[in-house]
C-alpha positions as CSV (number, residue, x, y, z in Angstrom):
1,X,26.3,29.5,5.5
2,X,27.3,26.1,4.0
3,X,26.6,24.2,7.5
4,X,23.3,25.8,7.7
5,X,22.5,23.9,4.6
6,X,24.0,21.0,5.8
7,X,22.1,20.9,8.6
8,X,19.2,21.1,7.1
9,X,20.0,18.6,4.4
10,X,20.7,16.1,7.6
11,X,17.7,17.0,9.3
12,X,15.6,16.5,6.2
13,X,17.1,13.2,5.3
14,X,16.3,11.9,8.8
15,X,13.0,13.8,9.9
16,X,11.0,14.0,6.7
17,X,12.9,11.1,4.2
18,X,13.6,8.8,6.4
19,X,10.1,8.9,8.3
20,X,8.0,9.3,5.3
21,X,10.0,5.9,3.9
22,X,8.9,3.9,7.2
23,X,5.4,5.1,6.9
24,X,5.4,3.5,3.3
25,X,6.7,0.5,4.7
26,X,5.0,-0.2,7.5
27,X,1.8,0.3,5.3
28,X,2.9,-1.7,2.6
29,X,3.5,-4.5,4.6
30,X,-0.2,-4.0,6.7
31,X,-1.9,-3.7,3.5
32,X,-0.2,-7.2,1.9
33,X,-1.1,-8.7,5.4
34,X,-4.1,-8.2,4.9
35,X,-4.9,-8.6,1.6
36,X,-3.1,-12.2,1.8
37,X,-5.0,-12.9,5.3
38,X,-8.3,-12.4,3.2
39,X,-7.0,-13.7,0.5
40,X,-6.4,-17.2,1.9
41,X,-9.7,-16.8,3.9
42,X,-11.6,-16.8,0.6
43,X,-9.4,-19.7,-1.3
44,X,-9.7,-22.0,2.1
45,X,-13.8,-21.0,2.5
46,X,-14.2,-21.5,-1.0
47,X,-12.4,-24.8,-1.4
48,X,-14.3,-26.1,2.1
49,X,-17.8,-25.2,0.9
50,X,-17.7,-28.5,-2.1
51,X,-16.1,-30.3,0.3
52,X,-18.8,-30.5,3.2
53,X,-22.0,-30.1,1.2
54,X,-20.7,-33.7,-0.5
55,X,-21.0,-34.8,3.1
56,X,-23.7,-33.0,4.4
57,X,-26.4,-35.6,4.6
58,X,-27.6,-38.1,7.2
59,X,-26.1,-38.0,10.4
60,X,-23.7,-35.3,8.8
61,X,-26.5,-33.2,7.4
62,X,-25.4,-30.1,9.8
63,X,-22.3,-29.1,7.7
64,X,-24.5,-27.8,5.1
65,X,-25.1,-25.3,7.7
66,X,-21.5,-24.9,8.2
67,X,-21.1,-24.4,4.1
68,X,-23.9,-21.7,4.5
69,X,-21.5,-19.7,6.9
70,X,-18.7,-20.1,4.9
71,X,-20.1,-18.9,1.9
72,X,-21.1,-15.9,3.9
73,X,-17.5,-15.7,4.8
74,X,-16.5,-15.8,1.1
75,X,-18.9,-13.0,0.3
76,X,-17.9,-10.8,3.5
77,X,-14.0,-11.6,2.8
78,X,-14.6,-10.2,-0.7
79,X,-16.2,-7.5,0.1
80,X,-13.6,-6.0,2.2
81,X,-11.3,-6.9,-0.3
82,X,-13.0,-4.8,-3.1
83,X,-13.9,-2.1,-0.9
84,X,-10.8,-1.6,1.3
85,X,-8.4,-2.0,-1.7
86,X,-5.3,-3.8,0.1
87,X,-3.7,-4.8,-2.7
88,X,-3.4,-1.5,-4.5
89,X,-2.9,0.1,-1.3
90,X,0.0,-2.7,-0.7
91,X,1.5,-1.9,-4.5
92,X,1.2,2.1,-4.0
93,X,2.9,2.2,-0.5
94,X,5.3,-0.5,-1.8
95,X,6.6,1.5,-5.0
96,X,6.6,5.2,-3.0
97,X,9.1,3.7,-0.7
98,X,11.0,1.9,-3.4
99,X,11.1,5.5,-5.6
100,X,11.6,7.2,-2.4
101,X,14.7,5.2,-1.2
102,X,16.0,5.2,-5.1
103,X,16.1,8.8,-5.2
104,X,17.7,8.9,-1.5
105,X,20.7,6.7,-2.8
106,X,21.3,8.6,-6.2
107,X,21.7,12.0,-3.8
108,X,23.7,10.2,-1.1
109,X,25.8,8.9,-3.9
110,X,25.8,11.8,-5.8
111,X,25.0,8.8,-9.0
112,X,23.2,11.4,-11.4
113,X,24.2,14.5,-12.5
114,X,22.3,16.6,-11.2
115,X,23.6,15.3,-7.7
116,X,26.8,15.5,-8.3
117,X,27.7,18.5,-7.3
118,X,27.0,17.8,-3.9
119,X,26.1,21.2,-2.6
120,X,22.9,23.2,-2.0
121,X,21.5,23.1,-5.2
122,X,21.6,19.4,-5.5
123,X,20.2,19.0,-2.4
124,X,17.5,21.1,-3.2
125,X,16.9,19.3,-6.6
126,X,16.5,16.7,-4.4
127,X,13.9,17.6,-2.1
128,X,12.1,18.7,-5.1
129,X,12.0,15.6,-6.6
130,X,11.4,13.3,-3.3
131,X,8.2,16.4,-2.8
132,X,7.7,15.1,-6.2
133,X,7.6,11.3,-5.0
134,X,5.1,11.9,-2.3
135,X,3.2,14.4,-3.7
136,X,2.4,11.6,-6.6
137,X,1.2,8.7,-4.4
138,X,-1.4,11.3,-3.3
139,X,-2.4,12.6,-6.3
140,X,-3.0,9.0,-7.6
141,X,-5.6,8.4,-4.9
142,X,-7.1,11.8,-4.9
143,X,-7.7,10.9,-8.6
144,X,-9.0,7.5,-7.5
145,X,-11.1,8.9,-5.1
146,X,-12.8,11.4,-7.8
147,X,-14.1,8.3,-10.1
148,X,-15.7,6.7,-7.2
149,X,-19.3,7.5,-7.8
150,X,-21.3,8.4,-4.6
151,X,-24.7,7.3,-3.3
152,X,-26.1,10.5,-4.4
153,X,-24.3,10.8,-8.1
154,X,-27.0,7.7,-8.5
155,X,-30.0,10.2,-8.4
């Protein structure tokens, strides 16, 4: 009977733990590409546009054409920056796979009390309170998501 639990514990830890930690990481770290890819795009566009409309006359007058698209660029860039929400997605992924990997090392280490023990019961205190972890980066965007008016709240 103890193995069986041991099992599981191993299986948990590899298949749900350490997968669910990856998945925060990998889109923690696509989200603060991003974020710093439009970032930039908006600072450099931004910066640019002074720059060539204090040229733009004479012979040069086409870059005022060229500040007209980057203004455009600034505008687009921060509009998928307000409406895709990279950096909160970046900071909500980051500290789930930070809280996640915290609690994995207090159980591994049996650091707290409650995981000292180091049988069934502390392991399933544990896969309580990693539920717990996951189940509270979802809850925070489902609560986002729910004070997001609509197009038809408007009406």
């Amino acid at each position: 009977m103890e193995n069986d639990w041991k099992a599981l514990r191993d299986r948990y830890l590899k298949e749900r733990i350490e997968d669910q930690f990856k998945w925060y990481e990998r889109k923690s770290a696509s989200n603060k590409r991003w974020f710093h890819r439009l970032r930039t795009t908006v600072i450099v566009s931004g910066a640019l546009i002074p720059l060539l409309v204090g040229y733009a006359n004479g012979s040069l007058e086409w870059l005022k054409y060229i500040a007209g698209a980057l203004g455009a660029v600034v505008a687009i860039s921060e509009g998928i920056l307000s409406l895709r929400r990279y950096r909160d997605l970046w900071s909500t992924y980051r500290l789930a796979a930070e809280r996640l990997n915290r609690e994995r090392w207090l159980y591994e280490n049996n650091a707290i009390e409650e995981y000292a023990s180091n049988d069934e019961a502390a392991f399933r205190r544990f896969v309580q309170r990693a539920e717990q972890i996951m189940a509270s980066e979802n809850d925070e965007w489902k609560s986002y998501l729910q004070q997001i008016p609509t197009s038809n709240s408007n009406k």
